[in-house]
N, C-alpha and C positions, 0 to 999 in steps of 0.2 A: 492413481488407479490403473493406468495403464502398464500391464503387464502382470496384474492382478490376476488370479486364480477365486471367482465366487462359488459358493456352493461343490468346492471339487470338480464343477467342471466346466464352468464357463470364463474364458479367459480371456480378459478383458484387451483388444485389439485399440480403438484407440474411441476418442470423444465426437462424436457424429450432429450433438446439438444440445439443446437444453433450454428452458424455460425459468419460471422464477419459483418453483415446487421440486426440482430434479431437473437432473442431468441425462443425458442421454450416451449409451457407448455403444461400438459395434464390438462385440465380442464371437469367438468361435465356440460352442459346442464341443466337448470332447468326445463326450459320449455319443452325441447322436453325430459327429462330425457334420457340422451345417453353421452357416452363419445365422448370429441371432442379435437381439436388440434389447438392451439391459437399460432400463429408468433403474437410479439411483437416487434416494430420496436426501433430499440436502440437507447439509447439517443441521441448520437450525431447527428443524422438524423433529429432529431423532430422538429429543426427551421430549416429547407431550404425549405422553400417553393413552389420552383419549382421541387424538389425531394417526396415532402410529395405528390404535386399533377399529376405525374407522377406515385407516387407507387401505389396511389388508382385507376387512369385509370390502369392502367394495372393490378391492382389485379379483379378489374371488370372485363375485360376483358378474364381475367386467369378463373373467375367464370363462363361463359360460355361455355367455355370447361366441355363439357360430354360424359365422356369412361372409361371404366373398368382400366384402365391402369394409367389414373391420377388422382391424389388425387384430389376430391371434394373440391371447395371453399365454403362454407357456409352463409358467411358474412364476413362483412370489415365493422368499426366502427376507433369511437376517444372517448375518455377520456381524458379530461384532458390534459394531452401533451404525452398518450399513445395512441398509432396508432395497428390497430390490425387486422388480418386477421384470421378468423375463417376454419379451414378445417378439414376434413375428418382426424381420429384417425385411425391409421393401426399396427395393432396391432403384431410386428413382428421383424425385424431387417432390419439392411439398407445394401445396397451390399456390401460397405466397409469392415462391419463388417464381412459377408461372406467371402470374397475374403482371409480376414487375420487370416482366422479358418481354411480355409478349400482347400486355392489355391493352384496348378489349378484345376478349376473346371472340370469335365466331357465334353465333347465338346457337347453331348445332352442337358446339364443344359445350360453349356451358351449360347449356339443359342435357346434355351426355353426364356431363360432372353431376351439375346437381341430383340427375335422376339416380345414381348411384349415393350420393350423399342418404337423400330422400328415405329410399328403400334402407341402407343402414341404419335412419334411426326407425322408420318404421319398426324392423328387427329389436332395436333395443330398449323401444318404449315398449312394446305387446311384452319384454323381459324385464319390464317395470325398470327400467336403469333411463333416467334422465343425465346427456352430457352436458348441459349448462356451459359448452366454454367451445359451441362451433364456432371455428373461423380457419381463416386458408391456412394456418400456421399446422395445424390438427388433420389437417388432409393431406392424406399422402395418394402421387397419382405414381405408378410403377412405369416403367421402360416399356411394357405390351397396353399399357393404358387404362388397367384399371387402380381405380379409386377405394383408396382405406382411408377410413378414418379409424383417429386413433385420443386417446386418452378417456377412452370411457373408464369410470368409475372416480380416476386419480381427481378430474375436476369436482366430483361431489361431494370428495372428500374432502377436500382446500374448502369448497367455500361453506358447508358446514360448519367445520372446524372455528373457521377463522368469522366468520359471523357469531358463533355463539363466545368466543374469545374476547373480540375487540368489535361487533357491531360492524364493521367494515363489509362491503360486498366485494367478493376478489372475481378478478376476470378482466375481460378484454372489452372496454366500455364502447368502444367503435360497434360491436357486434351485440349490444345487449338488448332487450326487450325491455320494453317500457316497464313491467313488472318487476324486472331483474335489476331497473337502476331504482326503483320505490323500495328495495331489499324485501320483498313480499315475497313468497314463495315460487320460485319458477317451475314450473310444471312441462308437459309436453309442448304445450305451442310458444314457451322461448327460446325452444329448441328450434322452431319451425321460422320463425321471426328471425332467428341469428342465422338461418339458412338463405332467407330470404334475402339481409346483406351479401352474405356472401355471393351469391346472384346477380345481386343489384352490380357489386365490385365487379364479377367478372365481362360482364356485356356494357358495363360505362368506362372501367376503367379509372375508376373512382369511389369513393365510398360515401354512402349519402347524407350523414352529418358530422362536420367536422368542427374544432372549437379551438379554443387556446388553451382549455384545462378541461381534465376530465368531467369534472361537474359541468360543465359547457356543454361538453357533448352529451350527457346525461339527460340532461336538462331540454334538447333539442329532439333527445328520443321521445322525453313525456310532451313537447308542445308543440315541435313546428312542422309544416306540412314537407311532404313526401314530395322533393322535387322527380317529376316524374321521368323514367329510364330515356325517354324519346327525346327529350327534351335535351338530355345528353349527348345521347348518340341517335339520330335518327333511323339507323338501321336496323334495331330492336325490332322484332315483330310486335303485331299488338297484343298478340296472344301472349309471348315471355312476358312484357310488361303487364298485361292485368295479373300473370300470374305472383309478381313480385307485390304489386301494389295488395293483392289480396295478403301476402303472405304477412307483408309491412303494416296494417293496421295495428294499433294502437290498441285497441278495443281487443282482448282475446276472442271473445265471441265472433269476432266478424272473420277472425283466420281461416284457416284448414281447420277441419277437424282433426285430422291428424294427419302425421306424413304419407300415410300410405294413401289420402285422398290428393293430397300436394305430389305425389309418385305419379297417381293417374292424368293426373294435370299434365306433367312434363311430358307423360308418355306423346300426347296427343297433340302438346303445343305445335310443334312444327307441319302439322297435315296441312295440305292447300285448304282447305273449308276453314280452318282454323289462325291464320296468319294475320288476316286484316278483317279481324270480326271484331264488335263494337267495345270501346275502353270499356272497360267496370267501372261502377258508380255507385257510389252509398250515401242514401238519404241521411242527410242530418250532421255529416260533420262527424269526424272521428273527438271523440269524446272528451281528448287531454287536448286535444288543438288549443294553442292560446287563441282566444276573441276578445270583443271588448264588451266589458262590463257595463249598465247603468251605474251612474253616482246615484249615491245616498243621501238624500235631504234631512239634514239635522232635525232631529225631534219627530220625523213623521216616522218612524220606524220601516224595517226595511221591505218593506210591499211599496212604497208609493215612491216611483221613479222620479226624477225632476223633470220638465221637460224642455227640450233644447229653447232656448228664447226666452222662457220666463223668466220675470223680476222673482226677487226674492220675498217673501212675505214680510207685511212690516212688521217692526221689533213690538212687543205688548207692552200698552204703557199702565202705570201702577195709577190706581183708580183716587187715591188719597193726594198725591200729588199734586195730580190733575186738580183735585176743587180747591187747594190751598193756592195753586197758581191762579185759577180765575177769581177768586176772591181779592188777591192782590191786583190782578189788574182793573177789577170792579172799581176798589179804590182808587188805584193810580189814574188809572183813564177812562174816563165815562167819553169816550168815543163813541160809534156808534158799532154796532157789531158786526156790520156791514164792511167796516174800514178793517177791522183784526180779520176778517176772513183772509185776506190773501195774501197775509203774511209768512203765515205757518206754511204754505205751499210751497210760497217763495224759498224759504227754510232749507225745505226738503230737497229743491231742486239744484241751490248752490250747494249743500253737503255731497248730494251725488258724483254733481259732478269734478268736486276736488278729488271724492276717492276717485272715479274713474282715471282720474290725474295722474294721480298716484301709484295707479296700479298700472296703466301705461307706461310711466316711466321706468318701476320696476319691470316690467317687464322687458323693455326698452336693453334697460341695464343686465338683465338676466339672458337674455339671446343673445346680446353681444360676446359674452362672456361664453356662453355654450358655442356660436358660432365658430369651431373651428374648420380649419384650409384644408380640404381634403389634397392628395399627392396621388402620383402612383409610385406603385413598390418597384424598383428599380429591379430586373432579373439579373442578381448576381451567382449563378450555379456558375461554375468552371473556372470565378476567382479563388484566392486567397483569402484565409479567412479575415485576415488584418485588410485587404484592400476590401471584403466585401462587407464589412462592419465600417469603414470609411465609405463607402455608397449611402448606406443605409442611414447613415446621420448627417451627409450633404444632405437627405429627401426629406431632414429630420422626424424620420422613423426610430425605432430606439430596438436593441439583439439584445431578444427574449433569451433569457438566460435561464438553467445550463443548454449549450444546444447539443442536438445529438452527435454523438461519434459514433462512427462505428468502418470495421475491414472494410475498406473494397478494393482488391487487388489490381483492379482498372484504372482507380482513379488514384494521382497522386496524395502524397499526405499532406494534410491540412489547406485542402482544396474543398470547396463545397460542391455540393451534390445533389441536393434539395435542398428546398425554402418553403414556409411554410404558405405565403403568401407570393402570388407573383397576377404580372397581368389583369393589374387591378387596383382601384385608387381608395386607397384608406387614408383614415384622420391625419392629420400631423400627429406625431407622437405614438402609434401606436405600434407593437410590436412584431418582430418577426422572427420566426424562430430559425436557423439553420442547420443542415447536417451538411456536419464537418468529415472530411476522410479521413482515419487512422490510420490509409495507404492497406498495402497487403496485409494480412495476420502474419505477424512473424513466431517461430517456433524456435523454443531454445533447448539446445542441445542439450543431453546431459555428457557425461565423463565416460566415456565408451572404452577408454584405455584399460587393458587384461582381460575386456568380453572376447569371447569369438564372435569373429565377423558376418559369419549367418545372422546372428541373434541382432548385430547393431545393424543390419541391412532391413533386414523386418523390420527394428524400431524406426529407422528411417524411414522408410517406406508407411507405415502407419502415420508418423507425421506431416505425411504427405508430400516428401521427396521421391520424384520420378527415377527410374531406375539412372537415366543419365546424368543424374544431377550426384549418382553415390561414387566416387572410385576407388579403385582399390591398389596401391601400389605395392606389391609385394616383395618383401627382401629379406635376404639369410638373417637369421640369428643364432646363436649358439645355444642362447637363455631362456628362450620362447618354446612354445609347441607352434608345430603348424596351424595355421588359421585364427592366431590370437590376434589381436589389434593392438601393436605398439605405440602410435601417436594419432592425431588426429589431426585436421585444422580444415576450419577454426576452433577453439579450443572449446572446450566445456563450459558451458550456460551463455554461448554465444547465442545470439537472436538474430537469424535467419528470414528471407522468403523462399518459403520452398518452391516454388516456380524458376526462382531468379541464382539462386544461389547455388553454391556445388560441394559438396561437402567432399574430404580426402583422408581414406584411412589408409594408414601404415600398417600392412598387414603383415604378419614373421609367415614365411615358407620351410620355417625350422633351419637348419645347420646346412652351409651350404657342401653342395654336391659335386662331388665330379664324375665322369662316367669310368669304369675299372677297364684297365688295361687288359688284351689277350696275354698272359705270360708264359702259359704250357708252349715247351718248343724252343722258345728263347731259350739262350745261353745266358748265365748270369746275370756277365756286364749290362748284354740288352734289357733283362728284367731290370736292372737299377736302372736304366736310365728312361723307359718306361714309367717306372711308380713316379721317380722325382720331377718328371714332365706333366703327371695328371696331379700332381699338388699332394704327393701322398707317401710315407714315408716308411724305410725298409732298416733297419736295422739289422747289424749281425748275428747279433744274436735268435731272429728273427729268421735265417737262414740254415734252415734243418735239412742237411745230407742225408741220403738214401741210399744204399746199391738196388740199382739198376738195372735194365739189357740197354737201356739210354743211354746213348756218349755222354763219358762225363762232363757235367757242369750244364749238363742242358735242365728246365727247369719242370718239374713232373708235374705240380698242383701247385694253387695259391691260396691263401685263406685268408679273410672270412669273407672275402664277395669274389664272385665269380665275373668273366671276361663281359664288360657291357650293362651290368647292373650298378646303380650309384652308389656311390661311397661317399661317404663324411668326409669333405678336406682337411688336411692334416690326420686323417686315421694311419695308423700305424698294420703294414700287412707282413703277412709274413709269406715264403716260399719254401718249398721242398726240391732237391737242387742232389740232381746223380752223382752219386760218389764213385760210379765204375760197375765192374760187371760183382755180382751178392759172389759170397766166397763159393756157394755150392756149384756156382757156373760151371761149364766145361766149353772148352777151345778145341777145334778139330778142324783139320785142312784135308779139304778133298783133293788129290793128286791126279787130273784127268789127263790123258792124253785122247788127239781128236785129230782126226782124219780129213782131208778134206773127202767131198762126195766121190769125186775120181782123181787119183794122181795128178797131177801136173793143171789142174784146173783150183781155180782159184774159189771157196766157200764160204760164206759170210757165215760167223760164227755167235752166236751169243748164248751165252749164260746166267740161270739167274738162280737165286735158292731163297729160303724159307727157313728161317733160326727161332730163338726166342727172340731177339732183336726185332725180326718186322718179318714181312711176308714180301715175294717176290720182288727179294732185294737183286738189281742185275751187279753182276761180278765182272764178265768180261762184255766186250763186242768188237771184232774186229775180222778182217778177211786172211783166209789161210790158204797154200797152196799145197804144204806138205803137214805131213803129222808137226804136231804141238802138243805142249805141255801149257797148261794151263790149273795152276794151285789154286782153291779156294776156299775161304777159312771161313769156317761157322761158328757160333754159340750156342752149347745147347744147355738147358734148366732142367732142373730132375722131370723124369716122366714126360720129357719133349722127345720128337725126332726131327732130325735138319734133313732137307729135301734141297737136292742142285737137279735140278734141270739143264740139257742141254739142245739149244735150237741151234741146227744147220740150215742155212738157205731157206730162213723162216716157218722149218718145220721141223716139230717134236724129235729129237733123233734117239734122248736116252733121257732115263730118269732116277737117279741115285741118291739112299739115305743111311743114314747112322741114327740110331738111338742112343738116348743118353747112359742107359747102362751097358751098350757095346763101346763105347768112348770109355765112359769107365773102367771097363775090365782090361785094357789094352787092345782089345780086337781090331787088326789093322790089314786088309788085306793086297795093298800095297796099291800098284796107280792103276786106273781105273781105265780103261781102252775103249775110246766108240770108235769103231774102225770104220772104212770109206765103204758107199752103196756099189762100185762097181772099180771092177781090174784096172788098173792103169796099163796103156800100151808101153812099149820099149820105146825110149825117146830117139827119133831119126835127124842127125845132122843134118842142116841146111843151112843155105847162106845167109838167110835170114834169120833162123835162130840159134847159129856160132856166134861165138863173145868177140870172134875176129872180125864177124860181120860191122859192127860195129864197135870203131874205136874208142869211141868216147862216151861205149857204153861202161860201169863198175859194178862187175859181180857183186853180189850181197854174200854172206854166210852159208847160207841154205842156197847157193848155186842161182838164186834168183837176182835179176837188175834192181836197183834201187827206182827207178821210176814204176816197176813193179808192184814193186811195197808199198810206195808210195799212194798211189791208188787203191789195193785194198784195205791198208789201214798200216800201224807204226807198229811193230816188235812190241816186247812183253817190259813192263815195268820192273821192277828189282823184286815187287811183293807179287809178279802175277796176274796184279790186276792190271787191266788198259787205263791209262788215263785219259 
């Protein structure tokens, strides 16, 4: 069922509980987006058709009940030959579960419970709906504290059903009304009765008749008395306990009249005026109690009792007999009749007393033989089940068989847990039942291998694996989509504790990645040796030529991922790769000659221009002291103009350009002069600055020292430009 879609919209999350009529799931809502609560009615149920249309009136019926105290019916649907009852999700624990954590309760807590129980069936008897099947199991208490009950309707329909079926009465015989185990019709106050357990279980801590077989305890509701709540636990007020003892009568007439009178009860039980006011008492004996009987004296019919100590009457003698025997003894003995009188007495007196004999010594014989050894039950809870059935037949006790199993993730497996008997001396021979541990519930995986891993995390998770218990190891695949589940371990229909254990899925992250190389810029070679470093491959072909304003062999674009986003390893990329200046280009050298600012002084020159190539590309930089020539060659593309700029002594001095159709045309106006800002003087010989002044000074070309030049910068390169 789980992962189930009912009705289009409710989708079955996972299995939350169940009983022996249906199961129970927590399912999600689509439509109304909410969690909700889906009874499933159990297979064997789904053909009987007077049972199937029985359970839906009354689950209808159950839906219009509306109160805080019972769980909402939602909807009632069919699928298929699944039958289903939508209700209200309460997010919480159910009293059972309470009682066996935490019992006895508070006597505040459980008249708080009960009074909420109370008023719910109030509500549902004034709506003519009897639930026949309260007990803690049906009570649900939520996480802010309040109390639902729940399976109204489903119970009336079971034990309808199944009484006019096979006679049997169905339900939970610990919790039943003396009416309810007679199979007589249960009405409102076995409702009130099985509330009254419940009660009793919360503030003892115990349940008030318990047996070795259902008929036992059956049997004990119709006959033996009400051990009473104090007696248990003496902290019971007297108020809760007369409230139980009224509820537990035997006798319907002597209960509540209904719940809403047993409601006002509880309201009150706890006031000071109310706590230690006088037990309740009812004349005469609850009506099914066992007592003892008078015997029946044969032949008197049954009005006339025997009375303790009397003889029994003498046996009648036949009248014909009689004169035929004194006749013979007329004959035989003419004694006197004085002497026959105290014979017959004598008669009577030894017959008596051999039966008395007689029946002594059976009796003798018959006690000895019932006389057996009482023991005590040895407390074996926290053995083994094999060392604790070896206890139990040292004590020679004998394991009541089958004994219970069942989960407890607490307790080791096949440890006991409870016993049905302890702290207490029984016959030799007689039986004890045990519950055995099954250890934790284990859950078995299915084959999760090709789901995505969202969907098996949920299902995990629904089976009740904690997030740390799920991993997920991610790794390339070529074959996969991202997020698919490659392996798992342990494998499929492995049996798990999800508390304990850790499940490990092999998740694909898809094809693995590398991150793409920058290749705009690079030359070539750098682009190959780039791609084959990130795991990723360039072929010749692969390598598509372009003209340019870019040096050739430098690399313009890349395709199809761009510089930092991931790529498929082993994908194949391609580049586009300058093949030199496109044919329409045009080449033109500007021919400047430059000044320095004033003759004989020395000006830090630089140059820069603006082509189709790049924008303020510098050309020269170096220090002048007399005019120079300085060439510099541009590129221009149709409908461009190249611009050279010239900076002196770090400021603007001239600014010159060519268009591409004056390049074209030939237009050449020859070299281009930025002359100096001011007159140079006439140079004055001195001893300082004649060549004779210093010997071991050496002219330069241009009349200057070489340690001159030196200092503002080196002559001109072959093409013009400084290096």
């Amino acid at each position: 069922m789980i992962g189930r879609e009912l009705g289009g919209r409710y989708e079955i999350l996972t299995r939350i509980g169940g009983g022996g009529m249906a199961l129970v799931y927590k399912a999600h809502d689509l439509l109304l987006s909410r969690n909700v609560a889906v009874k499933v009615l159990r297979q064997q149920y789904v053909h009987d058709e007077e049972f199937i249309r029985r359970f839906r009136r009354e689950a209808q019926s159950a839906a219009a009940l509306s109160h805080p105290n019972v769980v909402s019916i939602y909807d009632v649907g069919q699928e298929e030959e699944i039958h289903y009852i939508v209700m209200e999700c309460v997010d919480g624990q159910n009293l059972n579960e309470v009682i066996q954590e935490r019992a006895p309760l508070q006597a505040d807590e459980a008249v708080r419970i009960a009074a909420q129980i109370a008023d719910a069936l109030d509500h549902a008897h004034q709506n003519h709906i009897i639930h026949r099947d309260i007990k803690p199991h049906n009570i649900l208490i939520g996480k802010n504290g309040r109390v639902k009950v729940t399976d109204f309707g489903i119970a009336r329909a079971v034990t309808s059903s199944t009484i006019t079926q096979t006679g049997s009465v169905i339900g939970s015989v610990h919790y039943f009304s003396p009416e309810h185990a007679k199979g007589v019709s249960a009405g409102e106050k076995s409702d009130i009765y099985s509330l009254g357990i419940v009660l009793y279980q919360m503030v003892t801590g115990k349940l008030p008749f318990l047996g070795e077989s259902p008929i036992s305890v059956a049997l004990k509701h119709l006959q033996e008395p009400l051990e009473d709540p104090r007696t248990v636990n003496p902290l019971v007020p007297q108020s809760v306990e007369n409230i139980i003892i009224k509820a537990l009568r035997k006798n319907p007439s002597e209960r509540y009249r209904s719940a809403g009178e047993m409601l006002e009860d509880l309201e009150t039980a706890l006031s000071p005026a109310r706590r230690n006011e006088p037990k309740l008492q009812f004349g005469g004996g609850d009506f099914d109690e066992t007592r003892v009987m008078p015997a029946i004296r044969p032949g008197l019919g049954l009005k006339e009792p025997v009375r303790a100590g009397a003889e029994p009457p003498p046996l009648p003698e036949d009248g014909q007999a009689t004169a035929r025997q004194e006749a013979v003894d007329e004959e035989q003995d003419e004694e006197p009749a004085r002497r026959r009188g105290w014979v017959k007495p004598l008669v009577i007196v030894l017959s008596t007393l051999a039966v008395l004999a007689v029946v002594y010594g059976v009796f003798r014989l018959v006690s000895g033989s019932l006389d057996v050894a009482e023991v005590d039950v040895p407390y074996v809870v926290g053995m083994t089940e094999t060392d604790a059935k070896a206890a139990l037949e040292a004590k020679g006790l004998l394991l009541e068989e089958p004994s219970i199993r069942a989960f407890k993730p607490d307790v080791p497996k096949d440890q006991v847990f409870a016993q049905s008997k302890s702290n207490m001396r029984v016959k030799t021979g007689s039986r004890v039942r045990l519950s055995i541990s099954d250890g934790p519930e284990l859950k078995q995986l299915g084959d999760y291998k090709g789901q995505k891993a969202s969907d098996v995390v949920a299902a995990l998770r629904a089976l009740g694996f904690p997030e740390g218990s799920i991993r997920l190891n991610e790794v390339a695949d070529d074959s996969a989509e991202p997020g698919v589940v490659l392996s798992q371990e342990p494998g499929a229909n492995s049996q798990l504790d999800p508390l304990v254990d850790t499940v490990t899925l092999t998740v694909s992250k898809g094809p693995e990645t590398v991150k793409m190389p920058d290749l705009v810029g690079k030359t070539t070679e750098e682009a190959r040796k780039l791609i084959a470093d990130a795991g990723l491959q360039l072929r010749e072909d692969n390598i598509v030529k372009e003209g340019s304003y870019r040096p050739e062999g430098e690399v313009l674009s890349q395709f199809p991922y761009d510089a930092g986003s991931p790529a498929r390893k082993g994908e194949q990329v391609s580049i586009t790769v300058s093949s030199g200046l496109p044919k329409d280009a045009l080449e033109y050298t500007f021919d400047l000659l430059i000044s320095p600012a004033r003759a004989g002084k020395a000006s830090e020159i630089r140059i820069v221009y603006t082509d189709a190539t790049g924008k303020d590309i510098e050309a020269h930089k170096r220090a002048i002291k007399d005019t120079r020539s300085f060439p510099v060659k541009v590129v221009l593309a149709p409908n461009t103009e190249a611009f050279v700029s010239v900076y002196r002594d770090g400021q603007l001095a001239d600014t010159f350009s060519r268009t591409y159709d004056e390049v074209k045309s030939g237009a050449d106006s020859g070299p281009t002069t930025v002359p100096g800002s001011e007159p140079s003087p006439p140079p004055v010989a001195s001893p300082e600055t004649s060549p004779s002044a210093d010997p071991n000074a050496a002219a330069s070309p241009d009349g200057q020292s070489d340690g001159q030049e030196t200092a503002f910068g080196s002559g001109d390169g072959e093409d013009g430009h400084d290096d």
